[in-house]
C-alpha positions as CSV (number, residue, x, y, z in Angstrom):
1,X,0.0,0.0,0.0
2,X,1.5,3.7,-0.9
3,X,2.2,5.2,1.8
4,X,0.2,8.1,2.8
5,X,0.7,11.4,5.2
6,X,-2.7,12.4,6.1
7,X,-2.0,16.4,7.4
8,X,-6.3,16.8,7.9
9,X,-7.2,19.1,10.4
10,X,-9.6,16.8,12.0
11,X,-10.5,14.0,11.6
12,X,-7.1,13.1,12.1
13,X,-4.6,10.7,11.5
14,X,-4.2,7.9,14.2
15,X,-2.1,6.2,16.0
16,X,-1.0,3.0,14.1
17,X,-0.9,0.5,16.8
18,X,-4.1,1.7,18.3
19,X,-5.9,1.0,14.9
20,X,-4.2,-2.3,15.0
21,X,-5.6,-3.1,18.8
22,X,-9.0,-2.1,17.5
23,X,-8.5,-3.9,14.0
24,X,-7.8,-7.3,16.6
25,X,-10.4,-6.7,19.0
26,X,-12.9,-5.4,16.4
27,X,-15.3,-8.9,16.0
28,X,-14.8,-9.8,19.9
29,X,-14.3,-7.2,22.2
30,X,-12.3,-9.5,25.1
31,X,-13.7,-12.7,24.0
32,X,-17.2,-11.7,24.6
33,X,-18.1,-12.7,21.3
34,X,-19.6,-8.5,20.2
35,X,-17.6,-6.1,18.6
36,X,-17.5,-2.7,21.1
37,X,-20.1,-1.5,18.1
38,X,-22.3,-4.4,19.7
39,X,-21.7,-4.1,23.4
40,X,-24.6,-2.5,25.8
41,X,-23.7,1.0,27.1
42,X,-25.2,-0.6,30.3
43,X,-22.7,-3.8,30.7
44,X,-20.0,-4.1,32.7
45,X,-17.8,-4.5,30.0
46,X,-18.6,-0.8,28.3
47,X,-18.8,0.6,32.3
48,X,-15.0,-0.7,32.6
49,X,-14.1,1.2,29.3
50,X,-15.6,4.4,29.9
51,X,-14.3,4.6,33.7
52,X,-10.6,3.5,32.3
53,X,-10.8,6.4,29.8
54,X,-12.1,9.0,32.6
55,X,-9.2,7.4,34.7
56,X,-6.9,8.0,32.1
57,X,-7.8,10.9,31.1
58,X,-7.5,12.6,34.9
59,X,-4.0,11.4,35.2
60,X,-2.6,12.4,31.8
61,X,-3.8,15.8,32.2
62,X,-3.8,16.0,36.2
63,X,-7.5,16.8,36.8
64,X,-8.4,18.0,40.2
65,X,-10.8,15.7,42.0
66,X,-13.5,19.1,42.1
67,X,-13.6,19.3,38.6
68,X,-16.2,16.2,36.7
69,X,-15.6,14.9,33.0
70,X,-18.0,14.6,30.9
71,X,-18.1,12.1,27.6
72,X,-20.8,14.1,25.2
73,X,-21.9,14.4,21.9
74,X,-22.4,16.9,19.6
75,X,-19.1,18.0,18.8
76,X,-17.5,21.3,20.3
77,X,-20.2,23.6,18.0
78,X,-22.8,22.2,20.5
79,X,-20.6,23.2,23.3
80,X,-20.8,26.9,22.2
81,X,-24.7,26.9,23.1
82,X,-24.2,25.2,26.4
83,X,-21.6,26.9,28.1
84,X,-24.0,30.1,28.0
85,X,-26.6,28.3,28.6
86,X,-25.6,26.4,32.2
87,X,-22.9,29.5,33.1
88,X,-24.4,32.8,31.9
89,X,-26.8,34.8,34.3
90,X,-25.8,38.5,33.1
91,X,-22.8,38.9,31.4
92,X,-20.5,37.3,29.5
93,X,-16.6,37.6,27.9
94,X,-15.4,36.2,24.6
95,X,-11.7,37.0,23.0
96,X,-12.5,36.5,19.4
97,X,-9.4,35.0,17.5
98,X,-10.9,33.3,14.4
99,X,-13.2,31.1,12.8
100,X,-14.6,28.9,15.5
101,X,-14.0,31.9,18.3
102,X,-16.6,33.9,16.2
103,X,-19.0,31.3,16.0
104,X,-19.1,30.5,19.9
105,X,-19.7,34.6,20.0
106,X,-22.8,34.6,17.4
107,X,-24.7,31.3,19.3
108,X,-24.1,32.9,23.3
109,X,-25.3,36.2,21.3
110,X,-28.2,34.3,20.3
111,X,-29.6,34.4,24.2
112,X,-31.4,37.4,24.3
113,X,-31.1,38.1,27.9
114,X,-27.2,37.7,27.8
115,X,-25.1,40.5,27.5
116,X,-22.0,39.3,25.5
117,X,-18.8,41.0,25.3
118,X,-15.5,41.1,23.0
119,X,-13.1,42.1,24.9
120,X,-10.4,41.2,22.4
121,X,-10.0,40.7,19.1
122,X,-7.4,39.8,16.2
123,X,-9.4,40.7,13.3
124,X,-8.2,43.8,12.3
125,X,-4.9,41.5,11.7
126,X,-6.4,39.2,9.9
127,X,-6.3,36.8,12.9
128,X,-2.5,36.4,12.2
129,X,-1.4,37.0,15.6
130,X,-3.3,36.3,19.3
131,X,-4.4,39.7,20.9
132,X,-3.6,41.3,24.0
133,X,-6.3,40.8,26.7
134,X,-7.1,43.6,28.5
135,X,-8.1,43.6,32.4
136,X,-11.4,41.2,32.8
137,X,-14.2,42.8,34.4
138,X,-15.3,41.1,37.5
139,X,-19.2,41.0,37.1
140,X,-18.5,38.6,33.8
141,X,-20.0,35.6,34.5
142,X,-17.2,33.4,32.5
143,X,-13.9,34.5,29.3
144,X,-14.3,32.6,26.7
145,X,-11.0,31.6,24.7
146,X,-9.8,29.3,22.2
147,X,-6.6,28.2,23.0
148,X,-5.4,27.3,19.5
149,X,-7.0,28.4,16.4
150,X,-7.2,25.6,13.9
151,X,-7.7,27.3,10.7
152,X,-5.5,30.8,11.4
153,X,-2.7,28.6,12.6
154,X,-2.8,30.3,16.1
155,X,-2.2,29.5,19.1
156,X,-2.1,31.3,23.1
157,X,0.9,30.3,25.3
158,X,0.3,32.7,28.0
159,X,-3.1,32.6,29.3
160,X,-4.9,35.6,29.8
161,X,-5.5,36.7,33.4
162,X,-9.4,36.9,34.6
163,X,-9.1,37.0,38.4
164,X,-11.9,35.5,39.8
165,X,-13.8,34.9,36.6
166,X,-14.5,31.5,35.2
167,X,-12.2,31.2,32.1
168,X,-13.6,28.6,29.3
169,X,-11.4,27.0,27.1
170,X,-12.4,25.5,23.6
171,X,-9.0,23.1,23.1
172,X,-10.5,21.3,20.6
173,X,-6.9,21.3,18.5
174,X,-4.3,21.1,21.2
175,X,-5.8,19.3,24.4
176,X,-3.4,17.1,25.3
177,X,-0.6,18.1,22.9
178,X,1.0,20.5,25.0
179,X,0.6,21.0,28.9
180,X,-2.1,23.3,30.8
181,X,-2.9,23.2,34.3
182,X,-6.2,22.5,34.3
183,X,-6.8,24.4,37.9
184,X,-6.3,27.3,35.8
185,X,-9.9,27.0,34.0
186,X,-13.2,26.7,34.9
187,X,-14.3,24.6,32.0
188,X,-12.2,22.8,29.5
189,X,-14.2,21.5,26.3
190,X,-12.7,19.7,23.2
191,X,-14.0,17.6,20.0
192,X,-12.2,14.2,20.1
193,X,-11.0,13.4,16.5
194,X,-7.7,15.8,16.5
195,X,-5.7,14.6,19.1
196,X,-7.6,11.6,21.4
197,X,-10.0,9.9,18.8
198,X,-13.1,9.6,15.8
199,X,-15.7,12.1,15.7
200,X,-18.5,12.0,17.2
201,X,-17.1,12.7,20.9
202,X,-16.7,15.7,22.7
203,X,-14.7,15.4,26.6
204,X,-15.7,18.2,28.9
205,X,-14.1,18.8,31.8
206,X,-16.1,21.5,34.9
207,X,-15.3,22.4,37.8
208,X,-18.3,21.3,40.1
209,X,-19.1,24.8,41.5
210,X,-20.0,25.6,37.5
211,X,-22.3,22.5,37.8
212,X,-26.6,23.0,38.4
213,X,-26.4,26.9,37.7
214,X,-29.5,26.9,35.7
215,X,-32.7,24.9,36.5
216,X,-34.8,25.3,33.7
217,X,-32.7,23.6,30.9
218,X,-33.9,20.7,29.2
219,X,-31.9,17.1,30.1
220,X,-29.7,16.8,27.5
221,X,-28.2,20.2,27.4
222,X,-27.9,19.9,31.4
223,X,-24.5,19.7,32.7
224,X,-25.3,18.6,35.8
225,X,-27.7,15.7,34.4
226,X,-25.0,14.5,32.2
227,X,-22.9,14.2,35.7
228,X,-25.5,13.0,38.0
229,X,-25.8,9.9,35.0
230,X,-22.3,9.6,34.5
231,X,-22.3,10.4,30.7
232,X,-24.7,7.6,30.3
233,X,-27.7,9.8,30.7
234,X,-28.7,8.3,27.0
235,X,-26.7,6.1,24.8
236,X,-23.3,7.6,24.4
237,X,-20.5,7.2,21.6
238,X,-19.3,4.1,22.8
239,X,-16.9,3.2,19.5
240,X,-15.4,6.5,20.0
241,X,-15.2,6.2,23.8
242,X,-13.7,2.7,23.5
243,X,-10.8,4.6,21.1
244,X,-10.5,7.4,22.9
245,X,-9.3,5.1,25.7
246,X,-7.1,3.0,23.3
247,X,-5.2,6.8,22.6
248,X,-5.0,7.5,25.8
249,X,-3.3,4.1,26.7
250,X,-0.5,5.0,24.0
251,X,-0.4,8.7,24.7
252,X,-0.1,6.9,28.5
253,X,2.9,4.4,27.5
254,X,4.8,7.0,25.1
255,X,5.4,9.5,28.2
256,X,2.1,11.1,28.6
257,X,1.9,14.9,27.7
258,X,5.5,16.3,28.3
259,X,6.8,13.7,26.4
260,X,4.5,14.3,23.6
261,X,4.4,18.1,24.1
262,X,9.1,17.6,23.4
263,X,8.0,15.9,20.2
264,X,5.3,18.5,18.8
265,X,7.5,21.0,19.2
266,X,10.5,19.2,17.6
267,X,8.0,18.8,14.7
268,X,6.6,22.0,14.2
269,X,10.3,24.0,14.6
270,X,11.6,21.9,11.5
271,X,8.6,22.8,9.3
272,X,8.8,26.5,10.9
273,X,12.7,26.9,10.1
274,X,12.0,25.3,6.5
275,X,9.1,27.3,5.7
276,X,11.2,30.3,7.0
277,X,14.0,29.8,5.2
278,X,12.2,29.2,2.1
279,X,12.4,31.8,-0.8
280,X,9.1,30.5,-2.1
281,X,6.9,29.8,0.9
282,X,5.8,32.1,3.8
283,X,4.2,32.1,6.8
284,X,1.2,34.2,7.6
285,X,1.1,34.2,11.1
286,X,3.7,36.1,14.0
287,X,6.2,33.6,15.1
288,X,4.8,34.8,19.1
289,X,1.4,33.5,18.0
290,X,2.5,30.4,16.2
291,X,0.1,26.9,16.8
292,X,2.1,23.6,17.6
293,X,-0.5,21.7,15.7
294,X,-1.7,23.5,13.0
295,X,1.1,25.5,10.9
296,X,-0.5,27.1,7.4
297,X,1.9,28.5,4.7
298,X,1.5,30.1,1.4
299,X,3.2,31.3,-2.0
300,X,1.6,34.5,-2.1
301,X,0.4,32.7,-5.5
302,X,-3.2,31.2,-5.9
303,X,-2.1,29.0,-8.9
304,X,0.8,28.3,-7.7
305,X,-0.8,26.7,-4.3
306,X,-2.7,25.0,-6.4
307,X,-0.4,23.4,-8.0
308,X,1.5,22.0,-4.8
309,X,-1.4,20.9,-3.3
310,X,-1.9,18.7,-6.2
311,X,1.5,17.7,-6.6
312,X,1.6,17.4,-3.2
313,X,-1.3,15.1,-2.9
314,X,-0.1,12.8,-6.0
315,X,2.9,12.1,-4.1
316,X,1.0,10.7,-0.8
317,X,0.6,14.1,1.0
318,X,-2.5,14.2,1.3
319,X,-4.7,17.2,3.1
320,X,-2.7,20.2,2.7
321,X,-5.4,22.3,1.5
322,X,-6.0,25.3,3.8
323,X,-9.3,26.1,5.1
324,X,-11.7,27.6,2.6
325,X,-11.8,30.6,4.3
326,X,-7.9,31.5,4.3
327,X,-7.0,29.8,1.1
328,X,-3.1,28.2,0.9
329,X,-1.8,25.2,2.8
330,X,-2.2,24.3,6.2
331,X,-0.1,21.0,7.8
332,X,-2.1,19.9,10.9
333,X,0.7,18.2,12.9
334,X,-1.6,16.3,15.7
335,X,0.0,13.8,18.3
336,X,-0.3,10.6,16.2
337,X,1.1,12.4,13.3
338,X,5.2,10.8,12.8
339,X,8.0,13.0,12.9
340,X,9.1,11.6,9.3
341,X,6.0,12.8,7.9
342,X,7.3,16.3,8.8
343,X,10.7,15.4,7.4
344,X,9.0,13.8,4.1
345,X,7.3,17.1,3.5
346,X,10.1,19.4,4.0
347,X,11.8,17.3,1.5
348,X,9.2,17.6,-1.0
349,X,8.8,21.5,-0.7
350,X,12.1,22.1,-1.2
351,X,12.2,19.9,-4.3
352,X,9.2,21.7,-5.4
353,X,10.9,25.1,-4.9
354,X,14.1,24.0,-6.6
355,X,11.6,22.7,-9.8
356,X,9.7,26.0,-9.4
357,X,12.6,28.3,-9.4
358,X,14.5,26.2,-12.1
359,X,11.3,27.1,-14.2
């Protein structure tokens, strides 16, 4: 089989020996004779998975015993109506750094009792760089911030201080790639299928004070019914659940998130330095600001982009193309991605650039 790099933004690539586990187990899930697919969400068998992944989960990532997690659907987007919904009483604080940042503003703007708030904003820069935060208001009732911007290629390495105001993080592209200290948030929220699994799960981790703040809200979009039930309040993703845990097992047994964070960074500064040192590509966002995970570069040429993308793909590099709204090439280096697919792309740019400027 040709070998392939797969640089999507999400869903992702994964880890090879975890699709090999679940390749293995797929038809009899610990010799019970069903596939995960098949097992109850109520058997002992799915219970031991989904408390291994929570257990997991709290150790890579040191969660506080105040703070629940919560295995959901509905991807982040769904996220960006509940947070208001369970949090907000008055007031409310959103940084706005890009494309998923603005649509968390428009649904809590949605609420029309809610007063919401930008206090900061990158978009008269094009969202090339994080902005400053200003002082946070106390009567806020959360900050809302997006802690790496998957299509801009941005990322925030210092986080913005909001004394005793809630902050709430969407780390949808880099939980788990690079450390945090999770007492330093509120409310952590994150899609699954960049960096811990497939779509169609979404980990939250609250603090428990943040828990049972609204009493009207309808079951499913309750924070504290999804805790009170464990997550199993209805039939949850238990395919995705069951690979989460598989991921977190390797990310586990591969040195857990320092050791992971060493080898993000060791990927993203060669394809950094190579970009920068390139007379042919460039990239568009302020080396202060710059993602881990996702790294977009241009030509400055439309045609031209084109035309490595689709050389680019023919030669097994597959998923380069940047986000519709930003045009060029974005590589979306995720945990499971290999350090020689870095190395193999580096190669073939240059190659490209040598056959370009030759022309």
């Amino acid at each position: 089989m040709k070998k392939i790099y797969n640089f999507s933004a999400g869903p992702a690539t994964m880890p090879e020996s975890v699709l090999k586990k679940i390749q293995k187990e797929f038809l009899s899930y610990q010799g019970s004779g069903m596939s995960v697919m098949e097992l109850s969400h109520r058997s002992s068998l799915f219970q031991k998975i989904i408390d291994d992944a929570e257990s997991l989960l709290r150790e890579l990532m040191e969660i506080p015993s105040n703070y629940e997690v919560l295995f959901l659907q509905g991807g982040a987007s769904l996220q960006f109506s509940m947070i208001p919904l369970n949090l907000a009483k008055h007031k409310v604080a959103y940084i706005n750094t890009g494309l998923w940042s603005k649509r968390a503003i428009l649904e809590a703007e949605k609420i029309a009792s809610l007063e919401v708030e930008v206090i900061a904003s990158s978009e008269d820069k094009s969202f090339n760089a994080v902005p400053e935060v200003p002082m946070v208001a106390q009567d806020n009732d959360y900050v809302h911030i997006t802690t790496n911007n998957t299509v801009e290629g941005t990322a925030f390495f210092k986080l913005p201080e909001t004394g005793s105001v809630p902050l709430i993080a969407d780390m949808s592209s880099n939980i788990l790639s690079s450390y945090y200290d999770v007492s330093d948030f509120g409310l952590i929220y994150a899609g699954a299928q960049k960096n811990i699994g497939p779509s169609g799960l979404t980990i939250v981790i609250i603090r428990e004070d943040l828990i049972g703040l609204n009493k009207s809200l309808s079951a499913m979009l309750d924070y504290k019914t999804q805790a009170d039930n464990n997550s199993i309040y209805n039939t949850p993703p238990t395919f995705s659940i069951y690979t989460a845990k598989l991921v977190l097992e390797w990310l586990k047994d591969l040195g857990g998130v320092a050791a992971i964070e060493k080898i993000n960074r060791e990927k993203s500064t060669l394809l950094y330095k190579a970009i920068d040192e390139s007379a042919l590509f460039r990239a568009p966002v302020e080396k202060s600001s710059r993602s881990l995970t996702n790294i977009p570069f241009v030509t400055d040429n439309d045609e031209l982009d084109k035309q490595f993308i689709k050389e680019a793909e023919l030669a097994g590099f597959v998923n380069l193309k940047g986000h519709r709204s930003v045009g060029g090439m974005r590589a979306s280096l995720y945990n499971a991605f290999p350090l020689e697919g870095v190395q193999a792309l580096i190669l073939f740019m240059q190659q490209f650039e040598k056959k370009i400027t030759k022309g």
